[in-house]
KOLTORNU-68074 format. One record per residue (C-alpha): y, z, x; residue number from 1. Coordinates in nm, 4 decimals, always signed. Layout:
N
Y  Z  X  NUM;
...
//
This chain:
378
+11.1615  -17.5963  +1.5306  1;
+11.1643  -17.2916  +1.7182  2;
+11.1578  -17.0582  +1.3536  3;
+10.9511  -17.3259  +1.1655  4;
+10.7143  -17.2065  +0.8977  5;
+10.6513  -16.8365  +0.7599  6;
+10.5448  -16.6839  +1.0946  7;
+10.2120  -16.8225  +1.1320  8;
+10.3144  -17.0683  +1.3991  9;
+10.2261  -16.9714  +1.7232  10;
+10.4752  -16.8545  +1.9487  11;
+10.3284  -16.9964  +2.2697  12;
+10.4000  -17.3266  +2.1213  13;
+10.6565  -17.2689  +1.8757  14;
+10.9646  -17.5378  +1.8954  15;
+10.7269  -17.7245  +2.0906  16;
+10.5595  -18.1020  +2.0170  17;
+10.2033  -18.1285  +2.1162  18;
+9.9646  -18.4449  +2.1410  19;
+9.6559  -18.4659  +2.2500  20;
+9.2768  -18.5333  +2.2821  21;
+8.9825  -18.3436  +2.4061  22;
+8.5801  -18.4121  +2.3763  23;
+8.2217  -18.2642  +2.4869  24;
+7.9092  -18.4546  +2.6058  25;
+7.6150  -18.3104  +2.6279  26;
+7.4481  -18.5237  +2.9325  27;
+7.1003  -18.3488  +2.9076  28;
+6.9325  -18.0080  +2.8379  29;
+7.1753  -17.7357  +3.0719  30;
+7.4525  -18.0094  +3.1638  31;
+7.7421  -18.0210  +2.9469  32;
+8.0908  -18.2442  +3.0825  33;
+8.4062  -18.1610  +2.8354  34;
+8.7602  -18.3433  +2.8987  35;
+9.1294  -18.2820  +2.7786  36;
+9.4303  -18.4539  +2.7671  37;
+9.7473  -18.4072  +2.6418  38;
+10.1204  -18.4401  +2.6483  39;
+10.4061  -18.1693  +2.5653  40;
+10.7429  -18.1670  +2.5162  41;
+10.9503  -17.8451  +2.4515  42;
+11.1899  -17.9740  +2.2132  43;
+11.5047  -17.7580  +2.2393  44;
+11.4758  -17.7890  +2.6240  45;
+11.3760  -18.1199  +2.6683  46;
+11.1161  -18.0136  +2.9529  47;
+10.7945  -18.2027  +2.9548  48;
+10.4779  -18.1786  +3.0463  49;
+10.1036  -18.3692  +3.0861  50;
+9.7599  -18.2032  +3.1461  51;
+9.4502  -18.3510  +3.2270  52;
+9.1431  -18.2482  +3.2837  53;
+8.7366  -18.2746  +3.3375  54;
+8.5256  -18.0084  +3.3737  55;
+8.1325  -18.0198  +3.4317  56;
+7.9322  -17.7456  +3.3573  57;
+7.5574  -17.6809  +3.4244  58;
+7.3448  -17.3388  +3.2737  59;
+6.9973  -17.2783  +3.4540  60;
+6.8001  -16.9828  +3.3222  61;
+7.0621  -16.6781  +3.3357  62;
+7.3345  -16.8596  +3.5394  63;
+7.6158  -17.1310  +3.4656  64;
+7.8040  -17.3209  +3.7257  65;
+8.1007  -17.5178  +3.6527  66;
+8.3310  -17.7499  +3.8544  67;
+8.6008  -17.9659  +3.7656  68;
+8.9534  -18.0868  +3.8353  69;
+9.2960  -18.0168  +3.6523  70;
+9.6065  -18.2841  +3.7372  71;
+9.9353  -18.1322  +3.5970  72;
+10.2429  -18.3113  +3.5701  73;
+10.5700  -18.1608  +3.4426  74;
+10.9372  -18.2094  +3.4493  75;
+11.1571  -17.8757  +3.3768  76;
+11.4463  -17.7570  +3.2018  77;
+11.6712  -17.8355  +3.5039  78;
+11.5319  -18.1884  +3.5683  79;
+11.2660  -18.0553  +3.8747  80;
+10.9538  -18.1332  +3.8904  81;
+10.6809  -17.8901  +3.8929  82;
+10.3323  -18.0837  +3.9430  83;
+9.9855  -17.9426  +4.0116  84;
+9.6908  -18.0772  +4.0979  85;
+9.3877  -17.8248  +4.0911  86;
+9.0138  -17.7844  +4.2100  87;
+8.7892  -17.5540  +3.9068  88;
+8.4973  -17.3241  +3.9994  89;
+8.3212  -17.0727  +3.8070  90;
+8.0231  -16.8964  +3.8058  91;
+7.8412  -16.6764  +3.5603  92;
+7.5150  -16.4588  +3.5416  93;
+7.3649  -16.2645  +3.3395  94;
+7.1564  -15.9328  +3.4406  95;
+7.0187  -15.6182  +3.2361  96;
+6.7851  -15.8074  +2.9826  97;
+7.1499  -16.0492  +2.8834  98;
+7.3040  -15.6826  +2.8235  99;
+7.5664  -15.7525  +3.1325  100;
+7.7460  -16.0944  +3.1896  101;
+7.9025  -16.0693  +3.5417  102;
+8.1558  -16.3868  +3.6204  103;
+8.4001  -16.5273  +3.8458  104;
+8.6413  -16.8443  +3.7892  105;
+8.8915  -17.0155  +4.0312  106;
+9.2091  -17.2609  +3.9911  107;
+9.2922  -17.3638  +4.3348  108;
+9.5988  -17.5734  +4.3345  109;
+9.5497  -17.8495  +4.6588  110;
+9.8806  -17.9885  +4.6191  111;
+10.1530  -18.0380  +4.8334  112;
+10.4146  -17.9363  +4.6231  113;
+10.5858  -17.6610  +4.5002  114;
+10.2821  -17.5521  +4.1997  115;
+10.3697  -17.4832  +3.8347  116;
+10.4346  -17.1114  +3.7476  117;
+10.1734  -17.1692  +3.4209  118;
+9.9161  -17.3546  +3.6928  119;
+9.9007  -17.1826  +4.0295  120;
+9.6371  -17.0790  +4.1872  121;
+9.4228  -16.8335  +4.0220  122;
+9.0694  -16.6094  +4.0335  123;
+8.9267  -16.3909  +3.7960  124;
+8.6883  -16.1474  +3.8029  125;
+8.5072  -16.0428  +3.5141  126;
+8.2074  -15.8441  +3.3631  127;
+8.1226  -15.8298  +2.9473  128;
+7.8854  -15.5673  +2.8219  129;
+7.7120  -15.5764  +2.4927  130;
+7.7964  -15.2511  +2.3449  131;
+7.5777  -15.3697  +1.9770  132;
+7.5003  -15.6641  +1.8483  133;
+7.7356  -16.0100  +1.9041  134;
+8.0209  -15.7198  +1.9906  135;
+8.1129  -15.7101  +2.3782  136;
+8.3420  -15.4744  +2.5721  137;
+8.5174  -15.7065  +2.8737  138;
+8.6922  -15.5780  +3.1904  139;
+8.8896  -15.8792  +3.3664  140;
+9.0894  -15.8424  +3.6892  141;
+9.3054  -16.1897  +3.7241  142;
+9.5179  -16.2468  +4.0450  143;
+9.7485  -16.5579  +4.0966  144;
+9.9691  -16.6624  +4.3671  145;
+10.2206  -17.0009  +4.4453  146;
+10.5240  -17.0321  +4.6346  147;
+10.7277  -16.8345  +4.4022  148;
+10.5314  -16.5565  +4.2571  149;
+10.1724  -16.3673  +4.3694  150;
+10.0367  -16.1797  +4.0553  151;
+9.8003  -15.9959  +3.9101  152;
+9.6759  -15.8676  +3.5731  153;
+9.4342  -15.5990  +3.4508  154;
+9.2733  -15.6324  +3.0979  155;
+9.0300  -15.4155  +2.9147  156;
+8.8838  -15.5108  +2.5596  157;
+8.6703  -15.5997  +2.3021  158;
+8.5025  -15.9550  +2.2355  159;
+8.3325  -16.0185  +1.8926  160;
+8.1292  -16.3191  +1.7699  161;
+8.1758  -16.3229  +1.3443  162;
+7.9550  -16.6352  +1.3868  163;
+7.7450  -16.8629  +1.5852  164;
+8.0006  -17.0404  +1.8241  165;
+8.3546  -16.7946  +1.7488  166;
+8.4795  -16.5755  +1.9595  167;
+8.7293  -16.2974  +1.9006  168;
+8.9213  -16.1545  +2.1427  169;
+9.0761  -15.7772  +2.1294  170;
+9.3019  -15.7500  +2.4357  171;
+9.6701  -15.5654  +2.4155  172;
+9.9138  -15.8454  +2.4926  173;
+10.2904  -15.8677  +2.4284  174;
+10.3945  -16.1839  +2.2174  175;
+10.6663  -16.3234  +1.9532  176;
+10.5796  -16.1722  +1.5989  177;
+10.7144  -16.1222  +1.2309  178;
+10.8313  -15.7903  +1.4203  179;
+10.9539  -15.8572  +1.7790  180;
+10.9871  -15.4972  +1.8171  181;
+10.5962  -15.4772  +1.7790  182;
+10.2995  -15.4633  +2.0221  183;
+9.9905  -15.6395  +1.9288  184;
+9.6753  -15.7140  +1.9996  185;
+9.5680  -16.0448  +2.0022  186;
+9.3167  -16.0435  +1.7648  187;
+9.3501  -16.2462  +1.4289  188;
+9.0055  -16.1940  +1.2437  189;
+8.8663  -15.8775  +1.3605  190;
+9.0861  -15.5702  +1.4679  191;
+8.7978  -15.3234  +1.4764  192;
+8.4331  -15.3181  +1.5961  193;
+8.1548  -15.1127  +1.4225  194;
+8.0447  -14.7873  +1.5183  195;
+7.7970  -14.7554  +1.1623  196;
+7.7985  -14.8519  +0.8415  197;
+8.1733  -14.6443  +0.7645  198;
+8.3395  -14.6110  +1.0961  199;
+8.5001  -14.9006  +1.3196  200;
+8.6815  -14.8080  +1.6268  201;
+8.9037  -15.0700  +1.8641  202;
+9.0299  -15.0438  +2.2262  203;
+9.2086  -15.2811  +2.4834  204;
+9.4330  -15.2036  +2.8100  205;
+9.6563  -15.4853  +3.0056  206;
+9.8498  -15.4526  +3.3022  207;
+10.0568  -15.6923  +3.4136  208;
+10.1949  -15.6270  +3.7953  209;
+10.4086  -15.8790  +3.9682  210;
+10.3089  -15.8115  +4.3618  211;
+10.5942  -16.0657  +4.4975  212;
+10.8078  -16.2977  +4.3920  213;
+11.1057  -16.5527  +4.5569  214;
+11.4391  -16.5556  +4.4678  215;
+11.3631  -16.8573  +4.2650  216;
+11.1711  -16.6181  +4.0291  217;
+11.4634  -16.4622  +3.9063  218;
+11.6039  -16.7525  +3.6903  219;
+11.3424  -16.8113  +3.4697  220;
+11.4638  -17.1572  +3.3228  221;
+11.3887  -17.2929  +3.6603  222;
+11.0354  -17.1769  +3.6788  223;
+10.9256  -17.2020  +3.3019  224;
+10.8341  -17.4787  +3.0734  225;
+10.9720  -17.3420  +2.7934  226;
+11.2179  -17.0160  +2.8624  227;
+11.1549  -16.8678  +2.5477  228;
+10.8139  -16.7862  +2.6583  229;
+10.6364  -16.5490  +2.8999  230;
+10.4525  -16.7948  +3.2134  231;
+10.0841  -16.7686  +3.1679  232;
+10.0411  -16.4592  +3.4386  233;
+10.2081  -16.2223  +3.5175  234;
+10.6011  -16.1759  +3.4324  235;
+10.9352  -16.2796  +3.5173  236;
+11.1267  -15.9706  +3.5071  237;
+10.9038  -15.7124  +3.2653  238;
+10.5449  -15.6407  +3.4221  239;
+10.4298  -15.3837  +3.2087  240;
+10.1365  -15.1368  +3.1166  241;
+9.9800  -15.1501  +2.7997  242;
+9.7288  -14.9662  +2.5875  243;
+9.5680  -14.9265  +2.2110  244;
+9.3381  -14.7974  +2.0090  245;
+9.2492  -14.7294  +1.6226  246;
+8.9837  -14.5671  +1.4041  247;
+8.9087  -14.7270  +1.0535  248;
+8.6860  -14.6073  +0.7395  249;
+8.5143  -14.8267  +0.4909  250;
+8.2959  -14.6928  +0.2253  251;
+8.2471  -14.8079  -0.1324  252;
+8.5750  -14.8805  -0.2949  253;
+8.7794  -14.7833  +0.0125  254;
+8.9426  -14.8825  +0.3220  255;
+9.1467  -14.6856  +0.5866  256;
+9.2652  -14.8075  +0.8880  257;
+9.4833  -14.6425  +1.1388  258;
+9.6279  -14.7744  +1.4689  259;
+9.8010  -14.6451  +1.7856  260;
+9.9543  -14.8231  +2.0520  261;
+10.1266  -14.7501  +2.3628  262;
+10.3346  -15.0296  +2.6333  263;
+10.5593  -14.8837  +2.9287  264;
+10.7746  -15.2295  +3.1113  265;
+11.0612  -15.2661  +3.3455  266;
+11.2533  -15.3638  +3.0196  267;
+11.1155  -15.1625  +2.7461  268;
+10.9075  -14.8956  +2.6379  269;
+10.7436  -14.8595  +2.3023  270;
+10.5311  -14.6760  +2.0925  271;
+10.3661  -14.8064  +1.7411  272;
+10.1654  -14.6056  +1.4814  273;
+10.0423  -14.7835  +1.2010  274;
+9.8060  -14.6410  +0.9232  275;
+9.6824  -14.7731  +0.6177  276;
+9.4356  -14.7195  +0.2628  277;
+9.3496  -14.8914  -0.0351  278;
+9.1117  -14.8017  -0.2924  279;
+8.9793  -15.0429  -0.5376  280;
+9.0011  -14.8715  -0.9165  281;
+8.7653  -15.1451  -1.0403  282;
+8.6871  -15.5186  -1.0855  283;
+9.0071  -15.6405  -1.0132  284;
+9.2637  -15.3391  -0.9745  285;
+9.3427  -15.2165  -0.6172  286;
+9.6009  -15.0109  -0.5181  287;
+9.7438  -14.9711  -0.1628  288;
+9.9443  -14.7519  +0.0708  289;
+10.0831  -14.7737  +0.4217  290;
+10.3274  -14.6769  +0.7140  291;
+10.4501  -14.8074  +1.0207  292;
+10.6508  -14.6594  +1.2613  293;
+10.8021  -14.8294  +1.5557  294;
+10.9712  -14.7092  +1.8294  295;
+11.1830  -14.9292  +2.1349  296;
+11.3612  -14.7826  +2.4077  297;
+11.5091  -15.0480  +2.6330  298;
+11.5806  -15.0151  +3.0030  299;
+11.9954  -15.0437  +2.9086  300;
+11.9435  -14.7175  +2.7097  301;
+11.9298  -14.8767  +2.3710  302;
+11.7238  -14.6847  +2.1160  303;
+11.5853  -14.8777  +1.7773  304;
+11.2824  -14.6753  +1.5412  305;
+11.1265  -14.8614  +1.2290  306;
+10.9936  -14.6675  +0.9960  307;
+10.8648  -14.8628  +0.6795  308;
+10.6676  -14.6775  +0.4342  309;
+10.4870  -14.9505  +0.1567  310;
+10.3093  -14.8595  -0.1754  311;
+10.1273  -15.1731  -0.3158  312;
+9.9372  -15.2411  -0.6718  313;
+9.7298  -15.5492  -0.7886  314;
+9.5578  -15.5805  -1.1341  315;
+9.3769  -15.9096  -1.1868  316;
+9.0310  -15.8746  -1.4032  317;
+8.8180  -16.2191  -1.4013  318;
+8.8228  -16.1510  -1.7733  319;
+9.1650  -16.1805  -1.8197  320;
+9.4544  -16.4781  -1.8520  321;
+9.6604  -16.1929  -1.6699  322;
+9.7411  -16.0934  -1.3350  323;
+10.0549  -15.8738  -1.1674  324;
+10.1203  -15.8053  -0.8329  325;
+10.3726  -15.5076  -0.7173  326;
+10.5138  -15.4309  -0.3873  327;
+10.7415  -15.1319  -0.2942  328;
+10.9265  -15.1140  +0.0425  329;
+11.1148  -14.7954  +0.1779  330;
+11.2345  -14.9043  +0.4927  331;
+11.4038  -14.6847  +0.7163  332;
+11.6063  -14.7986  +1.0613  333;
+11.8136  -14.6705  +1.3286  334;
+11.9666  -14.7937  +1.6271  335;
+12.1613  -14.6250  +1.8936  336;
+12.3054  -14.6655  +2.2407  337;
+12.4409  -15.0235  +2.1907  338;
+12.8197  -15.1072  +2.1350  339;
+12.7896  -14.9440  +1.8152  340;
+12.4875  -14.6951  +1.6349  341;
+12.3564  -14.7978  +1.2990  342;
+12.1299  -14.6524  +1.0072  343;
+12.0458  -14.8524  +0.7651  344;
+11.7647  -14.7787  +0.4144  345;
+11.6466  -15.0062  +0.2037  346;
+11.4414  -15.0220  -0.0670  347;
+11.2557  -15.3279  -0.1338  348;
+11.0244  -15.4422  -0.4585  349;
+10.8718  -15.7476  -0.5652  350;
+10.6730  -15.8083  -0.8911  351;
+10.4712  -16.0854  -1.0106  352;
+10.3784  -16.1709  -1.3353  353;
+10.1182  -16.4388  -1.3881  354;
+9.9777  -16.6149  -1.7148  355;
+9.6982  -16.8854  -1.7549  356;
+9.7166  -17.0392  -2.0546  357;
+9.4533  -17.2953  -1.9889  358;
+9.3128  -17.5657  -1.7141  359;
+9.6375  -17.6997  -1.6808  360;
+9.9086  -17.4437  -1.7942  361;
+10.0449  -17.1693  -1.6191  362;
+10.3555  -16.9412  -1.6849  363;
+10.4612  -16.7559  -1.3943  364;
+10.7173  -16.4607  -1.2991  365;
+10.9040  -16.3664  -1.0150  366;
+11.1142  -16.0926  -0.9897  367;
+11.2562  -15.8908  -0.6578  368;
+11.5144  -15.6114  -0.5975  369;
+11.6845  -15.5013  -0.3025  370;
+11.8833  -15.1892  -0.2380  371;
+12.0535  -15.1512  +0.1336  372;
+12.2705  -14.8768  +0.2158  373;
+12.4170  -14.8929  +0.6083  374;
+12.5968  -14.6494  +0.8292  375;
+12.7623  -14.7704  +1.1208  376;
+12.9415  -14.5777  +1.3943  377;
+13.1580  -14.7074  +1.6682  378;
//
């Protein structure tokens, strides 16, 4: 389902049904050949689609060359069908002692159809500079064109490898959230990069720029596998610019974080501020603070701000049976321009109570309060 789970479910694939199989062979020392195969089906549309591919990629010193082919097949919303077949190239190389990675990758769809908006054809241009250690800055300039829609998007951000084989991405992005009103970056693991042993510091830009587009493009449910989410370049009806950056602070028992970020689109303009602390008291006691404030301004004239100001406490010693949680909301909204304004506070807390009695007894305690007062005005 579309709102399945408690917003950890991707929102590229949400209300979607996905099987599939994919594998890697190493032939020999420098040649590598990976495959993928897979069927889905967007579930409240009933479009469906299957992807296969092969890929063959072969590394030689400082350089990698790949090649491959990509068959799509897919059947729309509206009963069309929207089938590619593509040819894959890519080449990489690294100069500067491995301090610069300069690459470029193509899609180029050969058949004689009408393309797939998520699959046309596509090049990308791209350079990745180690900044310190297994923490890159990336600059990628994508462009995409098909019978309905030429594209192209600018991106600007930070890559991280935690470990051997992970990669990290930083980039600003818009995507479905707890908070659709927020602008993210789509980075789950690491939202900061080290400047020295207290400071972190983050940055990503994305443009997304539409260059032309067919009449077609203007009802999305007859271009899109699933409706409900942006095509895989460029837009439908919202190209957009967006930007971000944050400084954090971590030394002994604290942490501060603070975030900015900025997006400007044909629909709607927004502006986030986020900042955060918590201090650890000892083994086992923290205490927390933070705010958010969001801001929306739609193209219709429609004005919504978020401001949500949170106060946190945990105590849980190893040395005790005991542990309580506390969380304290004061939320603060307002909405104006639509058929009717609205201001609304709340106040928000949640407290729990645990007890471990033993291996195989616990007593536990739940207990949350809400208070919501609303003004509306036709």
């Amino acid at each position: 389902e579309q709102t399945f789970g408690l917003g950890n479910q991707s929102a590229l694939e949400a209300g979607t049904r996905k099987i599939g199989l994919e594998g890697e062979y190493r032939w020999r020392e420098g040649l590598l050949l990976r495959g993928q195969a897979f069927e889905q089906t967007a579930l409240a549309e009933g479009s469906k689609r299957q992807v296969v591919n092969a890929l063959g990629e072969w590394r030689r010193d400082t350089t990698k060359f790949s090649t491959g082919l990509q068959a799509v097949a897919e059947e729309n919303a509206s009963g069309d069908s929207a089938d590619a077949t593509q040819l894959l190239f890519g080449v990489a190389r690294n100069v500067y002692n491995n301090k610069l990675m300069l690459r470029a990758d193509a899609e180029l769809d050969v058949s004689s159809g009408a393309g797939n908006t998520d699959y046309p054809s596509r090049a990308i241009f791209g350079a990745e500079y180690e900044v310190f250690n297994e923490v890159n800055l990336i600059a990628e300039q994508e462009l995409t064109w098909g019978d309905d829609r030429d594209t192209q998007d600018t991106r600007f951000g930070v890559r991280a490898r935690p470990w051997t084989g992970g990669d990290v991405n930083s980039f600003v992005t818009q995507a479905q959230g707890e908070n659709g009103r927020r602008l993210f970056a789509t980075t789950g693991l690491l939202q900061q990069w080290r400047i020295n042993e207290r400071w972190l510091y983050d940055v990503g830009f994305d443009r997304v720029q539409t260059l032309s587009q067919s009449g077609a493009a203007d009802e999305p449910r007859d271009l899109l596998f699933n409706p409900n989410v942006p095509p895989a370049s460029g837009s439908i009806d919202n190209d957009f610019t967006a930007f971000f950056t944050g400084f954090g602070y971590r030394h002994d028992a604290w942490d501060v974080s603070s975030r900015f970020e900025w997006h400007a689109g044909d629909v709607e303009d927004k502006w986030n501020v986020l900042l955060g602390a918590n201090h650890q008291l000892a083994e086992g006691r923290v205490v927390s603070a933070s705010m958010s404030w969001l801001n929306e301004e739609s193209s219709s004239g429609v004005i919504q701000d978020n401001l949500d100001l949170r106060v946190g406490a945990a105590w849980r010693p190893f040395d005790s049976a005991w542990s309580f949680l506390n969380r304290t909301d004061m939320v603060f909204e307002r909405r104006e321009g639509a058929a009717f304004d609205t201001r609304t506070r709340k106040w928000v807390n949640n407290f729990n109570a645990n007890y471990k009695a033993g291996l195989k007894h616990q007593l536990a305690l739940q207990v949350g309060f809400k208070y919501v007062v609303e003004n509306i005005d036709e």
